[in-house]
N, C-alpha and C positions, 0 to 999 in steps of 0.2 A: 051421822049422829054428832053429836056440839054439845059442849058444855064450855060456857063461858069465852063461846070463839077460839075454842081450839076443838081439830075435827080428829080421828082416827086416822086420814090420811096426814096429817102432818107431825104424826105419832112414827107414823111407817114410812113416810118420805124426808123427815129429819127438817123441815120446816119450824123454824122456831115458833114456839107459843107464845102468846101475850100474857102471859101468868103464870106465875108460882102458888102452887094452892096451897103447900105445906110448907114449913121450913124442914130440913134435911134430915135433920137430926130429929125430931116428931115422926116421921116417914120411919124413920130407922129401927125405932124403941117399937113402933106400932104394929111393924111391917116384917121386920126380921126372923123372928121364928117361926110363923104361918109358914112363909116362902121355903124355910128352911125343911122343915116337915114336908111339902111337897114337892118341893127338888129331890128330895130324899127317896120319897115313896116312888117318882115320876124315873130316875137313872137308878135305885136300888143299889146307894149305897152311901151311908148318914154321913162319914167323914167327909167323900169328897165331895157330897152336898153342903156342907157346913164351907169349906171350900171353895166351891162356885159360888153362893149366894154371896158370902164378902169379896169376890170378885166382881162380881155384877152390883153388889153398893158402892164397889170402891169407884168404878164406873159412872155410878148413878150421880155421885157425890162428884166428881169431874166436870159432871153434864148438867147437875140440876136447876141451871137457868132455863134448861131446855126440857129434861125429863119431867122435872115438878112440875112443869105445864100441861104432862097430856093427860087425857083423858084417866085413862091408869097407867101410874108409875108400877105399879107393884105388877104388873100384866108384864111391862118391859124387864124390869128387873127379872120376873121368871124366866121369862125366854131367854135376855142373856145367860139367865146361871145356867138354865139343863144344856142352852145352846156349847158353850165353854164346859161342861162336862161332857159331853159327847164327843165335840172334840178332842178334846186332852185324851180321852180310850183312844181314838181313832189313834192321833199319832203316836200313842205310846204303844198301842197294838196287845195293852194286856188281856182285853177284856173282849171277845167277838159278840156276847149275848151278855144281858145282864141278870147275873144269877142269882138265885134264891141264897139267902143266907143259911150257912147252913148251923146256925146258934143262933140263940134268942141274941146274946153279946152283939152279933155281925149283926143286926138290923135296926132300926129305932126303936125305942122303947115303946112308941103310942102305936107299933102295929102287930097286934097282937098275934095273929093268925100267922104261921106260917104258911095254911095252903091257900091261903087269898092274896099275902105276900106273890108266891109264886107264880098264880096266875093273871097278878096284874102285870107284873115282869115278863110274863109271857105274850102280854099284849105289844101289838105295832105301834113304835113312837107317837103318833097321832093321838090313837082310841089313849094311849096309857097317859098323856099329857092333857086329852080332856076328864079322864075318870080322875086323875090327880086334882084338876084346878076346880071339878063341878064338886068333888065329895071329900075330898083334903081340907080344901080352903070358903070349901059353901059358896062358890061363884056362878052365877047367871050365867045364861048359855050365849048375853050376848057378851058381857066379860070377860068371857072364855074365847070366844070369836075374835074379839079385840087381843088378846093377849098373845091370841097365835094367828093374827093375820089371816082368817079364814069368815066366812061368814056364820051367821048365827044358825042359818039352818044345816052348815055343815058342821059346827060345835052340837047339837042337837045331833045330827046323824054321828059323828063319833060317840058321843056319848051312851047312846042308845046300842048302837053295833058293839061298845067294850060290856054296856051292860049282859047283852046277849051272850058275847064268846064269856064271861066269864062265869055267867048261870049254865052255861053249858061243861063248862072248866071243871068247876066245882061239882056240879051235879055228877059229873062222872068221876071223880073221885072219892064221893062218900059210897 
């Protein structure tokens, strides 16, 4: 896939781009709390989402001769932030699963539900990073593909498998 001669592989192999398509600061204002809300909803938990994602701009903002060019900035930025959140549990070791909040307080304000909270939290990394990027942030399955380095029909097969365990989640719940 190409848009303006820069390819997904040189997104994911670190090949510079021949372009900047935004300036930093436009990216940032436009970009920043979308990402924020599913970073949030994708590790299950708003503060160190707020957290990650200004680590992954502060990042972006280091690199954007290079990031502004690919294809989607805002695909990289995600990955780095939930990447760098996942992290930081690992070595701090507080966190083994990521759990359901247990107050309205403890989780973002625009996720109303706490038993669909739960059961997206209860999905595997994958399925819960494409129901985040397809139904958070209303992104194409091939955007979603590009953002996590998988192909379009395995952003589609996550997608569809989290829809499944979670109508099964829920259905047994009520």
């Amino acid at each position: 896939m190409t848009d303006g001669g820069t390819t997904r592989a040189a997104a994911v192999t670190g090949a510079v781009p021949s372009r900047v398509a935004v300036p930093f600061e436009s990216f940032y204002r436009g970009d920043r709390e979308g990402l924020r809300r599913a970073v949030a909803f994708a590790i299950g938990d708003h503060a160190l989402a707020g957290e990650a994602v200004d680590e992954a701009m502060t990042r972006a903002y280091q690199r954007w001769t290079r990031v502004g060019g690919y294809d989607d900035p805002a695909g990289w930025v995600y990955r780095v932030a939930v990447n760098w959140a996942r992290s930081r549990w690992r070595r701090t070791r507080r966190l083994v699963a990521i759990p359901a909040p247990e107050s309205a307080a403890a989780r973002p304000s625009d996720l109303p539900d706490p038993a669909l909270w739960a059961a997206v939290a209860a999905l595997p990394d994958g399925q819960r990073d494409a129901i985040v990027l397809r139904f958070v942030l209303d992104w194409p399955h091939e955007r979603i593909a590009a953002a996590l380095d998988i192909t379009p029909g395995s952003a589609r097969s996550r997608v569809t498998r989290g829809l499944q365990r979670l109508r099964a989640d829920l259905e047994v719940g009520t």
